[in-house]
C-alpha positions in Angstrom: -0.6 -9.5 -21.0 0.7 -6.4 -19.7 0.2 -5.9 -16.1 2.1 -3.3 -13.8 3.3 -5.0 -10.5 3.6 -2.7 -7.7 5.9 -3.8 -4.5 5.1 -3.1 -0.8 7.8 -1.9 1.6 7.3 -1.2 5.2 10.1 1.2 6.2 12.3 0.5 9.1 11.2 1.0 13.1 12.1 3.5 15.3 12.4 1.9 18.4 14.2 -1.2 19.1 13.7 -2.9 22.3 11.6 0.1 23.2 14.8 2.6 22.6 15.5 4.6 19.8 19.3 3.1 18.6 20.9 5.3 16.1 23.6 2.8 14.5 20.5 -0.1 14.3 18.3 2.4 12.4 20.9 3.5 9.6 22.1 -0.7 9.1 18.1 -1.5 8.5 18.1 2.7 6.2 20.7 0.6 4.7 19.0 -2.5 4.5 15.7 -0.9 3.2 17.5 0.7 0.1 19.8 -2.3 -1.0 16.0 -4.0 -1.1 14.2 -1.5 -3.0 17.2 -1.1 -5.3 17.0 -4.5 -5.6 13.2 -5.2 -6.4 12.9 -2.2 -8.5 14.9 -4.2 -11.3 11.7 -6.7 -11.2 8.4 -4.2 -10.5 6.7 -1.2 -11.9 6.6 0.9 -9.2 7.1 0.6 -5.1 4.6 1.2 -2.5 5.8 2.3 1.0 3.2 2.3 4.2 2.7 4.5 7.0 3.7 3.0 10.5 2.2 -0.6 9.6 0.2 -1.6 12.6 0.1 1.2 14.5 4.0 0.7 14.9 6.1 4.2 14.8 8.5 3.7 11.6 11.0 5.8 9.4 9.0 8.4 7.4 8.0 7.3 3.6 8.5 10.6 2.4 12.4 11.0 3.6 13.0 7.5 2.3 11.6 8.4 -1.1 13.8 10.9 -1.6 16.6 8.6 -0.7 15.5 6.3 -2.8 15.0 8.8 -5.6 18.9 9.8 -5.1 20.2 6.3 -5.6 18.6 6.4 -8.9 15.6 4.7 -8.2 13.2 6.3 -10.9 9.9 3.8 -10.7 7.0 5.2 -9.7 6.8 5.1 -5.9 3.5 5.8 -3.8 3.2 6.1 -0.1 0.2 5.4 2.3 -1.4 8.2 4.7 -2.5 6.7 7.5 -5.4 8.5 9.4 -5.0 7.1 12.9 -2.9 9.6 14.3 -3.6 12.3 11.9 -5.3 15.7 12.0 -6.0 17.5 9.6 -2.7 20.0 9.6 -1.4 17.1 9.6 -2.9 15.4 6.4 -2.3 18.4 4.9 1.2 18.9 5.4 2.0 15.0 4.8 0.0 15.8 0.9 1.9 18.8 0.6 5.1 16.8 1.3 4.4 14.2 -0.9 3.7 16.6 -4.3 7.1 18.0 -3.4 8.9 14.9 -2.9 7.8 13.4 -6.5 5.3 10.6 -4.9 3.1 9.2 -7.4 0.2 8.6 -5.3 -1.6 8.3 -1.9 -3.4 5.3 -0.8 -5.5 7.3 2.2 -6.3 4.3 4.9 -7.3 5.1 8.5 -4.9 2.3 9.6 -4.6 0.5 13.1 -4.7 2.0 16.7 -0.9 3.5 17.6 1.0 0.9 19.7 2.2 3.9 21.6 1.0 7.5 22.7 -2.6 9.1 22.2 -5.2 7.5 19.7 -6.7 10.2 17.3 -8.7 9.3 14.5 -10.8 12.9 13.7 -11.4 12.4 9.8 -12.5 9.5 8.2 -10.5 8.6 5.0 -13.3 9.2 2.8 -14.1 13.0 4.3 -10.2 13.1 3.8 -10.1 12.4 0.1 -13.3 15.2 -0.6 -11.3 17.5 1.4 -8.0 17.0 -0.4 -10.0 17.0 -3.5 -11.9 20.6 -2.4 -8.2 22.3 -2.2 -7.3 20.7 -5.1 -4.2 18.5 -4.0 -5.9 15.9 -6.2 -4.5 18.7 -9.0 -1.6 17.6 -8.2 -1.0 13.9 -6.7 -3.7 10.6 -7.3 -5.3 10.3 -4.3 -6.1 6.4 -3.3 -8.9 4.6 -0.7 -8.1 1.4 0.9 -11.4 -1.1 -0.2 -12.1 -4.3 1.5 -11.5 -7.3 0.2 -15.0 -8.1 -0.7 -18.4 -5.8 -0.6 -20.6 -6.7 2.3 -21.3 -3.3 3.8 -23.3 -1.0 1.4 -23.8 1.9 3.3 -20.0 2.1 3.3 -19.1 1.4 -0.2 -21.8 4.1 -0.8 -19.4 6.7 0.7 -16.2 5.4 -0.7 -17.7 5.3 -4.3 -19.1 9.4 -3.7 -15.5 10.3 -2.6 -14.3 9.8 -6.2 -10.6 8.5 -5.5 -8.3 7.9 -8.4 -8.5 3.9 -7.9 -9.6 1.7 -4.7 -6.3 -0.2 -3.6 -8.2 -3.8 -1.8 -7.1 -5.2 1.5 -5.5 -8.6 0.6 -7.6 -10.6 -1.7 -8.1 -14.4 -2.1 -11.1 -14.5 -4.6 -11.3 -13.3 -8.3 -15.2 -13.9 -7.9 -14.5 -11.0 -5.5 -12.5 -9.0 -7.2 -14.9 -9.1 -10.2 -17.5 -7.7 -8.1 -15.3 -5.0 -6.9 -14.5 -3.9 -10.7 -18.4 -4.3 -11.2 -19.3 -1.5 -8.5 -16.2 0.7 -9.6 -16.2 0.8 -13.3 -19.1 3.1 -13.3 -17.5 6.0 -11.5 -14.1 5.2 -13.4 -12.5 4.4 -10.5 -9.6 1.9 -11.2 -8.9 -1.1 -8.7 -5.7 -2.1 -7.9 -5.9 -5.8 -6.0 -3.4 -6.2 -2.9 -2.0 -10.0 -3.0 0.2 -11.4 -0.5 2.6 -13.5 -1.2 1.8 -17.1 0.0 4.6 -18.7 2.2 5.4 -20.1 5.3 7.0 -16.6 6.5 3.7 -15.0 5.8 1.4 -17.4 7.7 1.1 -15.4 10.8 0.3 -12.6 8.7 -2.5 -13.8 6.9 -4.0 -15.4 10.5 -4.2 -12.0 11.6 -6.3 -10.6 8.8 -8.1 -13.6 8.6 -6.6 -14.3 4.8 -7.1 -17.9 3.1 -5.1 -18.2 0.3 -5.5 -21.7 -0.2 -7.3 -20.9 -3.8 -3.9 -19.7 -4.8 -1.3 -21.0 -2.4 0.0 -23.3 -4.9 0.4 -21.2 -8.4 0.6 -17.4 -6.6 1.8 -16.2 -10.1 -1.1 -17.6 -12.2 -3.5 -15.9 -9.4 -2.0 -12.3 -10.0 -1.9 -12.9 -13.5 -5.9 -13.3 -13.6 -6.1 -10.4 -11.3 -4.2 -8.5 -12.9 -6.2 -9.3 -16.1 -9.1 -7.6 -14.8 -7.5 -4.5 -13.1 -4.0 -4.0 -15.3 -2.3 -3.4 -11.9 -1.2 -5.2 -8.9 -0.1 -4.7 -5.5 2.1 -7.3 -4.2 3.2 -7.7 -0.5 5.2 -10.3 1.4 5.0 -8.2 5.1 7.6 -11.0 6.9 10.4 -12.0 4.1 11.5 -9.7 1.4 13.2 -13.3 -0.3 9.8 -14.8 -0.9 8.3 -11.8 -2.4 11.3 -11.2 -4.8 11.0 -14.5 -5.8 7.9 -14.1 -6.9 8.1 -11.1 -8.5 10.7 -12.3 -10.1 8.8 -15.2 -11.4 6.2 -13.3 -13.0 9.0 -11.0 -14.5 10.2 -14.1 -16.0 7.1 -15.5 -17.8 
């Protein structure tokens, strides 16, 4: 079965003990690119976010062209995240992107900033049609974050009418779910592309906090992204506390 895998990175912080610390940021730079290097051997492509948590971080874009100069030539998308955005803003971080060689652009609104003034003034899905309007989606695939399951469908409504190039899930633990995202999609050709997190003991806190069970798959995480990727083709695959276990488990389903 041939399904592409797709890693998730979070680039490095900004501040460390509430200062910015020049030496600490380039050793994690550092860090960062010996891991991508690294993973890249295993995956199909590499996903980096957009200050995770409302946390200030490294900018995807420069990194990508780092990454691009130490031969890294997977596909590698970034996330846009909305929260403290306008719409210069969106428009210059697009622009960017094309320019840089991203592959695509999973558009999220993301989580209140940690630090300074909140803005949120477009939604993700007015973001995509206004992208799309200039015709940047010309140019770069253009993604919307889903939830992990339909219960709102006033909401779905709008993502669906926004006509993104695939609907990238929060983290899923059900294929029942995941079939019923597919359902609603296939009809606008919208692909899907299922966001798994890798079960382990490093990851616990992180699934408590977005209220993830993965006890459906907690003890055979490779046969779980095989089915999922049997009904998408593509997978994202994130491990948010320890780079090991997720290489592991990439490198498991590289192996079978």
């Amino acid at each position: 079965m041939d399904i592409k895998v797709i890693y998730e990175m979070n680039p490095p912080k900004v501040l460390y003990n509430n200062f910015f610390d020049h030496d600490t940021i380039n050793k994690n730079i550092e860090l960062f690119m010996s891991r991508a290097k690294k993973v890249s051997e295993y995956v199909d492509g590499i996903h980096l976010t957009d200050n995770v948590l409302g946390v200030p971080r490294i900018s995807s874009l420069m990194l990508v062209s780092m990454l691009k100069k130490i031969g890294i030539s997977k596909p590698i998308s970034c996330t846009c995240r909305l929260y403290d955005k306008n719409l210069i803003s969106i428009l210059q971080f697009v622009s960017e992107a094309i320019l840089c060689g991203v592959y695509s652009i999973l558009i999220l609104r993301g989580d209140e900033p940690i630090i300074g003034n909140k803005i949120f003034d477009i939604p993700p899905t007015k973001a995509i049609k206004i992208l799309s309007s200039h015709h940047f989606s010309n140019h770069i695939r253009l993604d919307l974050s889903f939830p992990s399951r339909i219960d709102d469908t006033v909401r779905i409504k709008n993502k669906l009418e926004a006509r993104p190039r695939a609907f990238v899930t929060q983290s899923i633990s059900s294929i029942h779910n995941l079939k019923e995202i597919v359902k609603i999609s296939s009809p606008y050709k919208i692909d899907v592309i299922p966001c798994i997190m890798c079960p382990s003991k490093r990851n616990e806190i992180s699934a408590q906090k977005i209220g993830l069970d993965w006890k459906s798959y907690k003890d055979q995480p490779e046969n779980f992204v095989r089915e999922a990727g049997g009904l998408t083709k593509k997978v994202l695959l994130c491990s948010p506390n320890s780079f090991e276990d997720g290489l592991d488990l990439v490198k498991k389903l590289k192996r079978n």
